[in-house]
N, C-alpha and C positions, 0 to 999 in steps of 0.2 A: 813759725808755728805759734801756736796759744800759748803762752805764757802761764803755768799755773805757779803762785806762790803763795806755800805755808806758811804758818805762824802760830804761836800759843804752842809749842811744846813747853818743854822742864823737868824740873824734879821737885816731887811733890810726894808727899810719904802718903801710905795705904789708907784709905777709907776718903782722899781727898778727891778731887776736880779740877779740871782744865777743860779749856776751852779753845778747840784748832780752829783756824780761817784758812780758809782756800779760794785766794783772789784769782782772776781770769780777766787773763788781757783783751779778752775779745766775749761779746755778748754768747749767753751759755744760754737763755732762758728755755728755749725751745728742745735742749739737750740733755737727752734722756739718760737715766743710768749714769750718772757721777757718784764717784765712789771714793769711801776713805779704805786702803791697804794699809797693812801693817807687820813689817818684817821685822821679827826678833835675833837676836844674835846666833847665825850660826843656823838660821832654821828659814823657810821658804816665804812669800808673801803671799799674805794671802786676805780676803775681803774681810773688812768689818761692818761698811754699811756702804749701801748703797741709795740716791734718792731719782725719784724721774721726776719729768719736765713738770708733772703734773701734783707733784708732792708725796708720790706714792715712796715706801720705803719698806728695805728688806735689812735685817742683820744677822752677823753672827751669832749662833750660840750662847758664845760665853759672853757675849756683852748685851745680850736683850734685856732691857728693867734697868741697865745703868746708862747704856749710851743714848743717843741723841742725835740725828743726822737732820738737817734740815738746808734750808738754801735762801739767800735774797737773788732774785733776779733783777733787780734793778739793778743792784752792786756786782752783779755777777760775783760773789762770794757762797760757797758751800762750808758752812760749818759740823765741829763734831764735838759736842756736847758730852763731858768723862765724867762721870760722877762715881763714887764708890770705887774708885781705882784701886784696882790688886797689883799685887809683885809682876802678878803675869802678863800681866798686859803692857809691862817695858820691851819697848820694839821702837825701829824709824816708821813714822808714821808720815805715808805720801797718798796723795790725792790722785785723781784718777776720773782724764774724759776721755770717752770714746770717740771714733772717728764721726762726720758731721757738717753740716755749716755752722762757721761761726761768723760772725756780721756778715753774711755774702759771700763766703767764701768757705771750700767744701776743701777738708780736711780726712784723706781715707784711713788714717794709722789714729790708735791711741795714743792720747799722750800723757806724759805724768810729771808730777813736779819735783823740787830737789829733797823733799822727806824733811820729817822736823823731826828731830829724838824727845821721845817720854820716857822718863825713868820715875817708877814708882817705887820707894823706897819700904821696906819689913818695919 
């Protein structure tokens, strides 16, 4: 299946930034709707941003004006841009494509990657 791997979590105190990568083993460009989730301790996961093929993008609530979703298609990398990072927003933070072709090859399930932990520090 697609290989998705995270990177750029941490710990980083409140008002600060980070910046995740979400690498793909196999060409994304045409693949609509990739998404960063975010599961906090003890609580469900759930969307923070999502981007499509064509650069269009949706977010959560509580992160619209701080975060950041965008993509290289060349690199087949979806990144998520943290700035202004609060307490609450410490969660594992995993990527997220939907079913699809990827180089030639039609993939029916979602798949997700192994989550990178952010912890924002008070």
């Amino acid at each position: 299946q697609v290989q998705l791997v995270e990177s750029g979590g941490g710990l980083v105190q409140a008002g600060g930034s980070l910046r995740l990568s979400c690498a793909a083993s196999e060409n994304t460009f045409n693949i609509d709707s990739m998404g960063w989730y975010r599961q906090p301790p003890g609580k469900q996961r759930d969307l923070v941003a999502a981007i499509g093929s064509g650069g269009s993008t949706n977010y959560a609530n509580s992160v619209k004006g701080r975060f950041t979703i965008s993509r290289d298609n060349a690199k087949n990398i979806v990144y998520l841009q943290m700035n202004s990072l609060k307490p609450e927003d410490t969660a594992v933070y995993y990527c997220r494509t939907p079913p699809g072709w990827y180089s030639g090859r039609y993939y029916p399930y979602e798949m997700w990657g192994q989550g990178t932990q952010v912890t924002v520090s008070s």
